[in-house]
KOLKOL-184450 format. One record per residue (C-alpha): x, y, z. Coordinates in steps of 0.05 Angstrom, whole numbers. Each point is the difference from the previous one (the first is absolute). Last residue first. Layout:
BEGIN
+--------+--------+--------+
!     xx !     yy !     zz !
+--------+--------+--------+
!      X !      Y !      Z !
...
+--------+--------+--------+
This chain:
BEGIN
+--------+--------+--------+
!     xx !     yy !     zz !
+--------+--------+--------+
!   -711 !   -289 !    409 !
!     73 !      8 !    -28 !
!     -4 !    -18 !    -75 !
!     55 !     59 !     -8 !
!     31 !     41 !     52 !
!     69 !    -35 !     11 !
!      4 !    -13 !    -81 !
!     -8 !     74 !     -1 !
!     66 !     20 !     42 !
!     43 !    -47 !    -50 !
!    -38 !     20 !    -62 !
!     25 !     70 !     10 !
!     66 !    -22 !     22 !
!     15 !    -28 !    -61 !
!    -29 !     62 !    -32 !
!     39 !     55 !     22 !
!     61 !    -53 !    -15 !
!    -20 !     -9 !    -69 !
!      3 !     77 !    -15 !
!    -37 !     73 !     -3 !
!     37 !     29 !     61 !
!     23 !    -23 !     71 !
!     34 !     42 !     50 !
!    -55 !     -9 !     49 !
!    -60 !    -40 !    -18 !
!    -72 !     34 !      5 !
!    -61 !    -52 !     19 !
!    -66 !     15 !     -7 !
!    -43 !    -39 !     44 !
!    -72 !    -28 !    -15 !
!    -51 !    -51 !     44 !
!     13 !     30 !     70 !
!     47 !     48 !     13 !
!    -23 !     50 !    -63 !
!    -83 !    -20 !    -10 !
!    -26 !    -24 !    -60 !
!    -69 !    -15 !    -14 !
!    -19 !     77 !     19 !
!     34 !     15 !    -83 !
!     -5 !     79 !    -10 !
!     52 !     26 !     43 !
!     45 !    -68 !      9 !
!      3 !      3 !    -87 !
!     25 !     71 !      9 !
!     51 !     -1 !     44 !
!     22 !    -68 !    -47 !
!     -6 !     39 !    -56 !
!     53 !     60 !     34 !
!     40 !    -55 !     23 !
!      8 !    -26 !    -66 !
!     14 !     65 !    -40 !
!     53 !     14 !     47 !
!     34 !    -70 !      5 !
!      1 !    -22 !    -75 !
!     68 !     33 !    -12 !
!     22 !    -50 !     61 !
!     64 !     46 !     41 !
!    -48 !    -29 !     60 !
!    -14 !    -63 !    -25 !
!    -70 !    -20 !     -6 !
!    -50 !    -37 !     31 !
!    -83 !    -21 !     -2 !
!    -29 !    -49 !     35 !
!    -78 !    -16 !     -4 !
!    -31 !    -53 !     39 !
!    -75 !    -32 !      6 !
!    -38 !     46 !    -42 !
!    -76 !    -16 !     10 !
!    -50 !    -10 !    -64 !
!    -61 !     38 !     18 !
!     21 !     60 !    -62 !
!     18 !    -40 !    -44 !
!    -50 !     -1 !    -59 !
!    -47 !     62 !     31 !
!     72 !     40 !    -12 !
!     40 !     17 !     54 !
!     52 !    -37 !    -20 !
!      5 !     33 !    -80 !
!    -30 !     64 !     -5 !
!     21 !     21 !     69 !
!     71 !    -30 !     -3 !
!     20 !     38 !    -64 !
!    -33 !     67 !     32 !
!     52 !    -22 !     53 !
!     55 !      2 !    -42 !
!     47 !    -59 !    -29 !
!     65 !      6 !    -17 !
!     23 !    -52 !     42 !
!     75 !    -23 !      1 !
!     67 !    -19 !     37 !
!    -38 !    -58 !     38 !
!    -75 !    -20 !     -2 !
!    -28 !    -59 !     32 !
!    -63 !    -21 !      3 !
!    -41 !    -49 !     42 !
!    -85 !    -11 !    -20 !
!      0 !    -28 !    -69 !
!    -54 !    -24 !    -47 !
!    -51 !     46 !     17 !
!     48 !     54 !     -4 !
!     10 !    -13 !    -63 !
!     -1 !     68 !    -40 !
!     28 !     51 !     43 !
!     45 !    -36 !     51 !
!     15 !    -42 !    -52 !
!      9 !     26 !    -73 !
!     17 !     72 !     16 !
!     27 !      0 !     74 !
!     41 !    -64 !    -20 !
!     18 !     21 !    -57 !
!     30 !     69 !     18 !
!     44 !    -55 !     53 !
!     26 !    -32 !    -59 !
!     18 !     59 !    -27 !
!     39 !      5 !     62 !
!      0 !    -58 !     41 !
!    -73 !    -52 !      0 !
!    -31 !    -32 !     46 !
!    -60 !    -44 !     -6 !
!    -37 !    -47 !     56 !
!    -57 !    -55 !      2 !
!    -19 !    -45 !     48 !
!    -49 !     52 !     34 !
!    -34 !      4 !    -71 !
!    -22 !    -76 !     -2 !
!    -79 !      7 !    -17 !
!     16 !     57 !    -46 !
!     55 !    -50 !    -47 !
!    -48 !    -51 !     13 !
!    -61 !     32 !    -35 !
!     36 !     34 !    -46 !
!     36 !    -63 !    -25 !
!     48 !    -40 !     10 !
!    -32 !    -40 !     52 !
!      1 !    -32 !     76 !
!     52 !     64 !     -3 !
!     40 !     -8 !     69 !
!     60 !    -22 !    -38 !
!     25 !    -61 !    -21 !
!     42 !     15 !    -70 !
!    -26 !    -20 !    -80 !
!    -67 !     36 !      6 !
!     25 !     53 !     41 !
!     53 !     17 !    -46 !
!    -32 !     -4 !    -72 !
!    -68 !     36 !     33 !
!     45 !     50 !     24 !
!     32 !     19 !    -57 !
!    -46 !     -1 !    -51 !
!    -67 !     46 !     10 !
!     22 !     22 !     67 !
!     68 !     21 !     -8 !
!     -5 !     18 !    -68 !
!    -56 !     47 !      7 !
!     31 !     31 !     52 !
!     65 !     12 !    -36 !
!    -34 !     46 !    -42 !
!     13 !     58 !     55 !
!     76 !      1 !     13 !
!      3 !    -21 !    -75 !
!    -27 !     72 !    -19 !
!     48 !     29 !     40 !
!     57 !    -30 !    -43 !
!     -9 !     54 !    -53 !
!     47 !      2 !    -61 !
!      6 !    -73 !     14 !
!    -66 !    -13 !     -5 !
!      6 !    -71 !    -27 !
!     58 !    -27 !     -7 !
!    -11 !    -69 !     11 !
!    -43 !      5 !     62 !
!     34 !     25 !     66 !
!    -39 !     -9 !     65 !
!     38 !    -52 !     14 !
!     -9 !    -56 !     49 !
!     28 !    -22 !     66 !
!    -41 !    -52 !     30 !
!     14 !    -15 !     76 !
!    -39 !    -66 !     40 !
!      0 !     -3 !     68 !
!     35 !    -37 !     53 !
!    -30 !     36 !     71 !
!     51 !     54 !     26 !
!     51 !      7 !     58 !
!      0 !    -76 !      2 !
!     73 !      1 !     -2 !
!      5 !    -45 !    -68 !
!    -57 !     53 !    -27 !
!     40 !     59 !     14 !
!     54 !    -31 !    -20 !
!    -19 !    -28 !    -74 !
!    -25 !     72 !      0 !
!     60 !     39 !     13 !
!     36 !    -49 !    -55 !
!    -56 !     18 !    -55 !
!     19 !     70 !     15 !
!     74 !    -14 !     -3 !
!    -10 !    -26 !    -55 !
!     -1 !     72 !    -47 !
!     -6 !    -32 !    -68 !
!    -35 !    -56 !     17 !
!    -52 !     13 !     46 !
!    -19 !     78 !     -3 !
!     30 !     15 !    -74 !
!    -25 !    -63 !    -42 !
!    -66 !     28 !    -16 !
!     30 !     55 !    -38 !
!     43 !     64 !      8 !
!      7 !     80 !    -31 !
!    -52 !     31 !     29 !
!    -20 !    -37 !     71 !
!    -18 !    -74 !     29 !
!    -59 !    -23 !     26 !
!    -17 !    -53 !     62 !
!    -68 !    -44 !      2 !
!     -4 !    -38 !     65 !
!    -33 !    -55 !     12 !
!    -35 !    -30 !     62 !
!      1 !    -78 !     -6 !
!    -40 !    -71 !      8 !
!     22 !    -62 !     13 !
!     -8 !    -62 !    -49 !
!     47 !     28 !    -53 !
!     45 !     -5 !     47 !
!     61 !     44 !     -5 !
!     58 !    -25 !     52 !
!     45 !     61 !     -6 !
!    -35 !     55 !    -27 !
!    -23 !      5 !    -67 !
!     28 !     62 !    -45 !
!    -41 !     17 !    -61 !
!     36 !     37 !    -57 !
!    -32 !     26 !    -59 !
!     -3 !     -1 !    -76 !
!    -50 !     33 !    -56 !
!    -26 !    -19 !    -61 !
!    -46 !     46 !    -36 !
!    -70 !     12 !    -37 !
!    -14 !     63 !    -30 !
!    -40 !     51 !     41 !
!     29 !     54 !    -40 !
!     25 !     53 !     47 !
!      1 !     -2 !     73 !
!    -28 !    -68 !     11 !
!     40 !    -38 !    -39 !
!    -22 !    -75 !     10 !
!      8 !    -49 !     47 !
!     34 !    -74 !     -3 !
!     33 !    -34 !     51 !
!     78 !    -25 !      9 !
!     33 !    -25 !     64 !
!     74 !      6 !     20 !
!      9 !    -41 !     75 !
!     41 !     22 !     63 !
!      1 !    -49 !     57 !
!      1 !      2 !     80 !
!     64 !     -8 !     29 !
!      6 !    -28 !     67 !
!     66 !      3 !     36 !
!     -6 !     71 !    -22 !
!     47 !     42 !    -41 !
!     20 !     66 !     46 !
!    -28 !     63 !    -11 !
!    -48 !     -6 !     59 !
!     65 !     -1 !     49 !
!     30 !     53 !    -34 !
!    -56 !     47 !     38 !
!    -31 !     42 !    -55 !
!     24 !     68 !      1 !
!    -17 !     74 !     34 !
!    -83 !     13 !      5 !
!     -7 !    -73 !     41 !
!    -68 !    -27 !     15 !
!     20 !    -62 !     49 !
!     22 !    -75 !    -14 !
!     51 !    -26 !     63 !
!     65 !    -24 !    -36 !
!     43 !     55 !     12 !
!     67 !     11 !    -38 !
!    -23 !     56 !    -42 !
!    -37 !     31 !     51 !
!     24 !     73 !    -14 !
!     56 !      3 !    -49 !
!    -28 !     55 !    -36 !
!      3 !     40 !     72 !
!     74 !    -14 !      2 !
!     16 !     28 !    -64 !
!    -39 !     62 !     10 !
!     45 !      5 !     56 !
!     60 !    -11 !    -26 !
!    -11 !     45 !    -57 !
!    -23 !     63 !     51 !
!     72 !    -27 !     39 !
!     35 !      4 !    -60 !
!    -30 !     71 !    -25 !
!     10 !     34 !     71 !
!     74 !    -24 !     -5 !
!      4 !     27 !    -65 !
!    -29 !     66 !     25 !
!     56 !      6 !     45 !
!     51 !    -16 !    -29 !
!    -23 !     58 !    -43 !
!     -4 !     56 !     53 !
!     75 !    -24 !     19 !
!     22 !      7 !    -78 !
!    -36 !     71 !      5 !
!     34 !     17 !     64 !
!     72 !     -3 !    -35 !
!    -26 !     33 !    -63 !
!    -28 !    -23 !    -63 !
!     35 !     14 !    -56 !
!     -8 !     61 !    -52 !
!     38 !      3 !    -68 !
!    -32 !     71 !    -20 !
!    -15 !    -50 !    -72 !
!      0 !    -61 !     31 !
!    -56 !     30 !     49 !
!    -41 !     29 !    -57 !
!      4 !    -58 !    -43 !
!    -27 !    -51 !     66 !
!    -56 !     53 !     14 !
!    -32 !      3 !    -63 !
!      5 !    -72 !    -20 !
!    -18 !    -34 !     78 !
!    -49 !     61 !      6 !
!    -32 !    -18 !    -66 !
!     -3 !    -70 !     16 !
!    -34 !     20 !     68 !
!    -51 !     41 !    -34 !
!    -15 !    -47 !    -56 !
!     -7 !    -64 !     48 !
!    -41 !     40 !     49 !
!    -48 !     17 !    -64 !
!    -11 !    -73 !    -12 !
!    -11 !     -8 !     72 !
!    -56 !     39 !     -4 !
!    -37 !    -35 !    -49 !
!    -25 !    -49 !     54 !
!    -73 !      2 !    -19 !
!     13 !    -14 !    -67 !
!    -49 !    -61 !    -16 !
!    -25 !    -43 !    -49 !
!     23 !     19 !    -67 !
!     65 !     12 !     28 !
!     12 !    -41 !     56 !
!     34 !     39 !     63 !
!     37 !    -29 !     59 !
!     48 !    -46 !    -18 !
!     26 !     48 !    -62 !
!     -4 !     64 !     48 !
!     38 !    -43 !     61 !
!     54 !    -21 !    -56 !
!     17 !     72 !    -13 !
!     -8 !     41 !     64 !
!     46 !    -58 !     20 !
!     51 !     11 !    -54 !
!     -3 !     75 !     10 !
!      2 !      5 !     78 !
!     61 !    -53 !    -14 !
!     35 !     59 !    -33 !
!    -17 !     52 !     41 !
!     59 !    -14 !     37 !
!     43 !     28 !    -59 !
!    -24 !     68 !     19 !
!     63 !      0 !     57 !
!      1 !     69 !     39 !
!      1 !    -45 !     54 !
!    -54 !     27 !     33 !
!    -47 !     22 !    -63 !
!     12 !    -72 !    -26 !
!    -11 !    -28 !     67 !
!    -72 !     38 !     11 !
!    -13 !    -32 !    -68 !
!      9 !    -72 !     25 !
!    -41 !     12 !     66 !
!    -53 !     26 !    -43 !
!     -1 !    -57 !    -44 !
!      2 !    -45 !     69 !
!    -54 !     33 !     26 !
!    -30 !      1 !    -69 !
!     -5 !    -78 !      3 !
!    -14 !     -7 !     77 !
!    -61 !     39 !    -11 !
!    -20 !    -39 !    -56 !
!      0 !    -64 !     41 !
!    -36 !     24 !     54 !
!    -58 !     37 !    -50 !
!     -7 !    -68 !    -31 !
!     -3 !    -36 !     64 !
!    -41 !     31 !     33 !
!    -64 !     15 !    -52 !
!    -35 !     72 !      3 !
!      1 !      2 !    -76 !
!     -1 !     78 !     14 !
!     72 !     -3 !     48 !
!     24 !    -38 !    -64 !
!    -12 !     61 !    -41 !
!     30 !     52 !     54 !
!     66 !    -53 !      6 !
!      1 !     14 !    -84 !
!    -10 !     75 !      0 !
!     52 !     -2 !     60 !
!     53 !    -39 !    -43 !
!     -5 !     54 !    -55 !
!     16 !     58 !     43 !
!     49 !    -29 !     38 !
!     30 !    -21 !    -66 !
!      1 !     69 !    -22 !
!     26 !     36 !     53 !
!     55 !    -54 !      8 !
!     20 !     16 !    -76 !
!      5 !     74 !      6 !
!     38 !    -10 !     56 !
!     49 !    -43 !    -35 !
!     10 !     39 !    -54 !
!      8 !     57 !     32 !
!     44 !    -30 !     56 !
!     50 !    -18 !    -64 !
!     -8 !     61 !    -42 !
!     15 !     42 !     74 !
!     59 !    -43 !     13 !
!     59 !     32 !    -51 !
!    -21 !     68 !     33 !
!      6 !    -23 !     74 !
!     65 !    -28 !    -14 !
!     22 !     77 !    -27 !
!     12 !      2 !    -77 !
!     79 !     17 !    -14 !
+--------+--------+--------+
């Protein structure tokens, strides 16, 4: 009969073999977030192949490969949350740490059925403990995503949006459909109809006079996504305003969508929507609403600037470099971009700093992201870049960026997006 020690050796093989690699791998991706030189990010991905590490150390322990398991699952769903192909792969790591801890849970599993190894006395210890560590770790994060959610005091929040702005407001403003005509500026020019939402706070009057804000959606969604769709947006604005935490303005969420137009390349829209927005949308809206425009027209539209705000998540927030921030910045002086950018600074330098716009001041920029966010890298390295080249904004003062623990790609990332830039907005 095979010695104990014999039957193991497959096992701890295995297992070692597997820890080795996964260290490995999850110190190529702490070294990469080290480079992006952003807190939170690096924080949360150190705590991710801590706990990878942590689970592998167990398997070797316990002489138990099935641990890996979860390893797997999570290597799994953090590569799909954290990577785009087409856009991005810069978290193609974990794909491998899903392959190498599946194999170890495969390899290692048949090998110890076969020399029909169990874990030992001490092993079972050494893995009530790690369990414990793993409840406590969830407790924790659990705790720190429940930050402020009873508190009613407003404040920038990187955690969750306190329930207390989620909840429907005594007074609601309203949520109307309109239709304008523009054409299709990407490809044929040919004329089209196209829909939006306007939301009017509480007590419109057509007599007074409002700041509006623009806000974009991202691939795959319409005009009816910020307001309607998700409500608990429109919601945390009924209360903001109710509270007096904000002036009543006026929102219009359009779409940058046309028919199907360049749908084999959607980048193109990101940049033609700036014809539509100031050949046909706006002059539809701000002739129709009270805002600071005397007229719909160039002329007003320049004249009332400071009134004027876009934001935009994902693609959304592509657009709003490319169509906006870009190519009407005479017509708009706050931004917000969340989950997206792709926009360099050569970009910047042809565009802002041309002769057209170069005297026009930025009054607020803020950008955010989640930290498991596929957009994240690429967006901190543009926004680096943007601070280098741009001396109209200046981090602390008239731009943040903004990096969301434990959030990815998603309409929470962006519900608390809007909920730290309403604070910033049309503040003078």
């Amino acid at each position: 009969m095979r010695h104990r020690g014999a039957l193991k050796r497959p096992v701890c093989a295995v297992n070692a073999l597997a820890s080795l690699a996964l260290g490995v791998t999850g110190l190529a991706i702490v070294i990469r977030y080290a480079l992006l030189a952003s807190v939170w990010p690096l924080a949360t991905m150190l705590v991710v192949e801590a706990m990878f590490l942590l689970m592998s150390a167990a398997a070797l322990r316990c002489d138990l490969p099935a641990l890996l398991l979860p390893v797997t699952v999570a290597a799994i769903v953090l590569g799909y949350t954290t990577n785009h192909p087409g856009t991005t792969m810069f978290n193609a790591l974990f794909y491998a740490q899903a392959v190498i801890a599946g194999l170890a849970v495969i390899v290692g599993s048949v090998a110890q059925w076969r020399g029909r190894v169990r874990p030992t006395v001490a092993g079972r210890r050494w893995l009530a403990g790690v369990a414990a560590v793993l409840v406590v770790s969830l407790a924790a994060w659990q705790a720190c995503a429940a930050v402020d959610r009873g508190e009613t005091e407003v404040s920038d929040n990187i955690w969750q949006v306190p329930s207390a702005f989620e909840q429907p407001a005594d007074h609601a403003g309203t949520l109307e459909k309109i239709t304008y005509q523009t054409k299709a500026y990407a490809t044929d020019k040919r004329d089209v109809t196209k829909a939006a939402y306007v939301y009017l706070p509480y007590g419109y009057d057509d007599s007074q006079r409002y700041d509006i804000l623009y806000l974009m959606h991202g691939t795959g969604d319409d005009e009816s996504y910020w307001l309607s769709k998700h409500d608990e947006n429109k919601r945390m604005v009924d209360q903001f305003i109710e509270r007096g935490i904000i002036k009543p303005m006026i929102i219009v969420t359009p779409t940058f969508y046309v028919e199907n137009d360049a749908a084999d390349d959607l980048d193109k829209l990101t940049y033609s929507f700036a014809s539509e927005l100031r050949n046909d949308l706006m002059p539809t809206v701000e002739s129709r609403y009270a805002t600071y425009a005397d007229s719909a027209d160039d002329a007003g539209f320049v004249a009332s600037r400071d009134h004027r705000a876009f934001a935009g998540l994902s693609r959304g927030a592509v657009t709003t470099y490319h169509s906006v921030l870009c190519q009407s910045l005479d017509y708009f002086s706050w931004f917000g971009t969340f989950s997206g950018s792709r926009t360099t600074a050569d970009d910047l330098k042809r565009t802002i700093q041309s002769d057209e716009f170069a005297d026009y001041p930025i009054n607020y920029l803020y950008a955010s992201t989640g930290a498991f966010d596929f957009a994240m890298p690429g967006q901190i390295q543009d926004y680096r870049a943007m601070l280098s080249v741009e001396p109209r904004l200046k981090a602390g003062e008239n731009t943040r960026f903004d990096v969301f623990p434990m959030r990815y790609h998603s309409s929470g990332n962006w519900h608390l997006a809007l909920y730290n830039f309403l604070q910033h907005v049309f503040v003078q």
